[in-house]
C-alpha atoms as an extended CHARMM CRD file, in Angstrom:
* protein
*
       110  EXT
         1         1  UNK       CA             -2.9700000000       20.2750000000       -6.7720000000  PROA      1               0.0000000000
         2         2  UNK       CA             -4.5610000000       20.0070000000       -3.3820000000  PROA      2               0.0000000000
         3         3  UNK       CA             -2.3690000000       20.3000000000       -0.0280000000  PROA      3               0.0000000000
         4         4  UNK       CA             -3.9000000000       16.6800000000        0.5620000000  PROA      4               0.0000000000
         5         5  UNK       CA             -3.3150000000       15.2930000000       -2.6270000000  PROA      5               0.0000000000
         6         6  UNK       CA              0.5500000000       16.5560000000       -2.3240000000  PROA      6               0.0000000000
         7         7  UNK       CA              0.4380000000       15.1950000000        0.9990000000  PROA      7               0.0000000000
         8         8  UNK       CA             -0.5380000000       11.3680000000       -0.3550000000  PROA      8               0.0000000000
         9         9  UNK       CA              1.6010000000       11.5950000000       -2.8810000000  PROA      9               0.0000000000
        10        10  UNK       CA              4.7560000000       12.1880000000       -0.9140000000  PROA      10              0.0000000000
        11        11  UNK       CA              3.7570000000        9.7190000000        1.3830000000  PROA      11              0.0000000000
        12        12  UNK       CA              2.7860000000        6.9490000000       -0.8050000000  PROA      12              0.0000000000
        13        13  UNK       CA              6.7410000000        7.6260000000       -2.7490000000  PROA      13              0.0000000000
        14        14  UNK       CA              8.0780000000        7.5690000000        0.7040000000  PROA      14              0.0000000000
        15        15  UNK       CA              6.5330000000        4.1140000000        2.1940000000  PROA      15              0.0000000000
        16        16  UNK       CA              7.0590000000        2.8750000000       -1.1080000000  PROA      16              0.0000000000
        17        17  UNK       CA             10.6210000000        3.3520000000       -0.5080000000  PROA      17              0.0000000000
        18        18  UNK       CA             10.9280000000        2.3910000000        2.7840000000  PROA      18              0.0000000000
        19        19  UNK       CA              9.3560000000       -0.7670000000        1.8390000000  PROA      19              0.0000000000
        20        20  UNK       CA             11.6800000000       -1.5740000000       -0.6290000000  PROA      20              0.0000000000
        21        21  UNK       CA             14.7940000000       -0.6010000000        0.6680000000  PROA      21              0.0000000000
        22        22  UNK       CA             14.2640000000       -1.1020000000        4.2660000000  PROA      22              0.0000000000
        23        23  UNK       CA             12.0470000000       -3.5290000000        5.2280000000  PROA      23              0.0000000000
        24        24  UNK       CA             12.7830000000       -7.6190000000        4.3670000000  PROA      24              0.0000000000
        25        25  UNK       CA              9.5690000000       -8.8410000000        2.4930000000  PROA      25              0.0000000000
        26        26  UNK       CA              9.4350000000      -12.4640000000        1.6120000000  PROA      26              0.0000000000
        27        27  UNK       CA             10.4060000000      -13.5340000000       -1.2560000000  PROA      27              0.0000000000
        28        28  UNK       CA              7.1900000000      -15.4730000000       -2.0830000000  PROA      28              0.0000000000
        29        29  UNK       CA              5.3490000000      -12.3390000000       -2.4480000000  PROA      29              0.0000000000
        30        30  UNK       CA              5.7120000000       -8.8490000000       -4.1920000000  PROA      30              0.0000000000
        31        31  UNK       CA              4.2400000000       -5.8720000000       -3.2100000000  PROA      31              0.0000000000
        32        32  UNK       CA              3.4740000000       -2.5210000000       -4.3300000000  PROA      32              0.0000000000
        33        33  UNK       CA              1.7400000000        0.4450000000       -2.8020000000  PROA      33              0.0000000000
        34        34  UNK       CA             -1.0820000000        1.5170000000       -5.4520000000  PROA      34              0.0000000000
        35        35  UNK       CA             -2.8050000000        4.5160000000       -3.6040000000  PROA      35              0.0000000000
        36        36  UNK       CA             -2.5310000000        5.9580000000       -0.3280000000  PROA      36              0.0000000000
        37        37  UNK       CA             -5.8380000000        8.4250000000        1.4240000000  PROA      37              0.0000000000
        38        38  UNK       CA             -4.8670000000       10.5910000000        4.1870000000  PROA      38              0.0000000000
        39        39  UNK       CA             -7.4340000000       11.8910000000        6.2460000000  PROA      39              0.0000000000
        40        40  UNK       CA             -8.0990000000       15.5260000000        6.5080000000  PROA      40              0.0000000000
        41        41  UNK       CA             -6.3660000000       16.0860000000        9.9360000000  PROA      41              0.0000000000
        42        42  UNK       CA             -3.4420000000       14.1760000000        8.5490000000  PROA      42              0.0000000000
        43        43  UNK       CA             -3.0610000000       11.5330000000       11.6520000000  PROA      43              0.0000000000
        44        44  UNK       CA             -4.5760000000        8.8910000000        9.9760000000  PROA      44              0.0000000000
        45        45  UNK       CA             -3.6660000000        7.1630000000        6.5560000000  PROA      45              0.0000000000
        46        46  UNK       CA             -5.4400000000        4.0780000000        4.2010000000  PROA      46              0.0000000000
        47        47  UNK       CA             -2.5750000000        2.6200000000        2.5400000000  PROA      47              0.0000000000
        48        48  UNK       CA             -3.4980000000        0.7580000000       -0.4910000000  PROA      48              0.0000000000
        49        49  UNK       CA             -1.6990000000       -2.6180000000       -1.1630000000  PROA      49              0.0000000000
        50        50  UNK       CA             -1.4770000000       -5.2570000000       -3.9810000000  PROA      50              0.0000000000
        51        51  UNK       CA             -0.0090000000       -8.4380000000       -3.1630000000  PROA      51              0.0000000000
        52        52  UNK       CA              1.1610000000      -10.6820000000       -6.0620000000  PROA      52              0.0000000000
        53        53  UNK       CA              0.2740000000      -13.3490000000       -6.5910000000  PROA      53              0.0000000000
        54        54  UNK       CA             -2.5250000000      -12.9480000000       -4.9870000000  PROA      54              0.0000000000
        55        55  UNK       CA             -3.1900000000      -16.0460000000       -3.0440000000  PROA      55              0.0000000000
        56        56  UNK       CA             -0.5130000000      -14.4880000000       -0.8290000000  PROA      56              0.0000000000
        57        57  UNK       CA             -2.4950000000      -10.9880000000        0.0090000000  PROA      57              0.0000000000
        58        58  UNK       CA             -3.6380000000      -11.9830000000        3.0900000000  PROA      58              0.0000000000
        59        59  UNK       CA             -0.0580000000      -12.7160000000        4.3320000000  PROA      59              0.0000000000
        60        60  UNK       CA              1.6000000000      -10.0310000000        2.3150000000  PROA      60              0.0000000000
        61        61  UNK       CA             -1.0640000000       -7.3520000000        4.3350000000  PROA      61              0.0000000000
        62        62  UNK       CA             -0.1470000000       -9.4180000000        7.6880000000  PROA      62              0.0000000000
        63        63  UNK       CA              3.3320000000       -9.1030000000        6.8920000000  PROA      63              0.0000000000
        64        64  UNK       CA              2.7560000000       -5.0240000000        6.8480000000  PROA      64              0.0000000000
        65        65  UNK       CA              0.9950000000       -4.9550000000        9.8640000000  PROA      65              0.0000000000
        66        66  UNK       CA              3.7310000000       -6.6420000000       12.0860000000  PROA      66              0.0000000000
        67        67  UNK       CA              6.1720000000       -3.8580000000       10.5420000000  PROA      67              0.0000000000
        68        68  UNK       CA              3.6160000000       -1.4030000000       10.9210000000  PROA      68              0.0000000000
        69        69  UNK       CA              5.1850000000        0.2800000000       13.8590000000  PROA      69              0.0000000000
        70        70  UNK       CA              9.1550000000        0.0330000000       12.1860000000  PROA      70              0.0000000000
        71        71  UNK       CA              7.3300000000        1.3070000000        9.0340000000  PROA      71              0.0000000000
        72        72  UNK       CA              6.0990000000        4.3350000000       10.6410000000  PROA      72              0.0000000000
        73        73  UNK       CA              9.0510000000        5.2660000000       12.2140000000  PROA      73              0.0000000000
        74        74  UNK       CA             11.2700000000        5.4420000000        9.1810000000  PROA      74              0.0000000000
        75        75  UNK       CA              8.3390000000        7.5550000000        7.4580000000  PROA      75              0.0000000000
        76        76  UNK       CA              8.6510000000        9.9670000000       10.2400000000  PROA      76              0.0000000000
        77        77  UNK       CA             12.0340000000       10.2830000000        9.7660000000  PROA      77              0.0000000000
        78        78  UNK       CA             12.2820000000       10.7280000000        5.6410000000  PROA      78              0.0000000000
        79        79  UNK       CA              8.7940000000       13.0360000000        6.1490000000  PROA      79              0.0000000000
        80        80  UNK       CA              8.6700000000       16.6570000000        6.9750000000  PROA      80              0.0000000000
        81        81  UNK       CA              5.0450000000       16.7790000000        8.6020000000  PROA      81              0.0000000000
        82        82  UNK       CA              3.8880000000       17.8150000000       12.0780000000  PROA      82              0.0000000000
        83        83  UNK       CA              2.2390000000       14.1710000000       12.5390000000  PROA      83              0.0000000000
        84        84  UNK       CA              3.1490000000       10.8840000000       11.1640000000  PROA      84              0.0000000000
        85        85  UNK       CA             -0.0440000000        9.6180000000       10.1070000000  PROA      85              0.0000000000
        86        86  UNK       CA             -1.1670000000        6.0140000000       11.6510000000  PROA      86              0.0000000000
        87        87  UNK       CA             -0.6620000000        3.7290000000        8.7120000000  PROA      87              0.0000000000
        88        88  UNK       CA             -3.8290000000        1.4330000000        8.1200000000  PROA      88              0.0000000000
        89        89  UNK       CA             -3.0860000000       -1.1690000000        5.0670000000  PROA      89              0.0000000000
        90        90  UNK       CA             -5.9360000000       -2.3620000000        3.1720000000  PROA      90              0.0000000000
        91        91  UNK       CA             -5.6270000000       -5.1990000000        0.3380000000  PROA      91              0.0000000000
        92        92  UNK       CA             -6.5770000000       -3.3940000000       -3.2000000000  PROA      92              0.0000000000
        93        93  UNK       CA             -8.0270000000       -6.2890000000       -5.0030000000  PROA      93              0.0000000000
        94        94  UNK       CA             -8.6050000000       -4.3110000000       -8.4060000000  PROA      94              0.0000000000
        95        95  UNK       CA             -5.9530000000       -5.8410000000      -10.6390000000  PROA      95              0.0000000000
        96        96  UNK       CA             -7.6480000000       -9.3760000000       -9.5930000000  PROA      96              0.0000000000
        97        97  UNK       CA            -11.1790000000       -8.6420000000      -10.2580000000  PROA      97              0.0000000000
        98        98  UNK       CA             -9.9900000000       -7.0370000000      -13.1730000000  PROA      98              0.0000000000
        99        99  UNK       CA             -8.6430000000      -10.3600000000      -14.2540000000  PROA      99              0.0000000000
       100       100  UNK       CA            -11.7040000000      -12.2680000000      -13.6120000000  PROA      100             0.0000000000
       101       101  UNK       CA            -13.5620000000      -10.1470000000      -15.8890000000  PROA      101             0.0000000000
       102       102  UNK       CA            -11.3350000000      -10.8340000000      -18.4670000000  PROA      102             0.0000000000
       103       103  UNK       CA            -11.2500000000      -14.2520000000      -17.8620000000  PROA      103             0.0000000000
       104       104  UNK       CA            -15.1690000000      -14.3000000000      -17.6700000000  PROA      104             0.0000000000
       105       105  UNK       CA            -15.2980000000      -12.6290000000      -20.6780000000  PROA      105             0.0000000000
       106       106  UNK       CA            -12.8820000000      -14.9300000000      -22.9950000000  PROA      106             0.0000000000
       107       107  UNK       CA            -14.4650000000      -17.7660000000      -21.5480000000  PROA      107             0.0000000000
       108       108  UNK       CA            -17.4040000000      -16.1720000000      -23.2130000000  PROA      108             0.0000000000
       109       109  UNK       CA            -15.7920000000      -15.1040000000      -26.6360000000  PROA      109             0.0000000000
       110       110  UNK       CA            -15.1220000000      -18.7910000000      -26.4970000000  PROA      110             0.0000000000
């Protein structure tokens, strides 16, 4: 495995954790970290979100954002790396379109 791709990893367990455990999400969403990119010089990182349900993904991703800088501080402190990487969160909308196909395609079974 890659130095980069052992790099994301760690870092997507870690925010994952510090999301969980440290930060106080809302109950009326859920959220889970489903890939993280770091970029090659390792100050910069595309953190992959899915909000459920997802009506609420553009206030679960808002909701990130305004902890962005408390988020990045704990991940400094649980990480071992030279630079804690700036934390940009993106909505990952897969597991949606993946159930409008579905839903597009029983409607046409039907």
């Amino acid at each position: 495995m890659s130095r980069i791709l052992q790099v994301n990893s760690m870092l997507q367990k870690a925010l994952a954790e510090i999301i969980s455990q440290n930060l106080e999400v809302p109950f009326d969403f859920f959220l889970t970290i489903t890939r993280l990119d770091c970029g090659s010089d390792l100050k910069t990182a595309k953190v992959f979100v899915s909000v459920l349900p997802f009506s609420k993904a553009e206030e679960g991703i808002k909701f990130l954002v305004n902890n962005r800088h408390e988020t990045q501080g704990l991940l400094g402190k649980k990480i071992k790396l030279k630079f804690t990487p700036r934390l940009n969160f993106v909505l990952d909308d897969t597991e949606q379109t993946a159930s409008e196909i579905y839903q597009t395609l029983d409607d046409l079974n039907n």
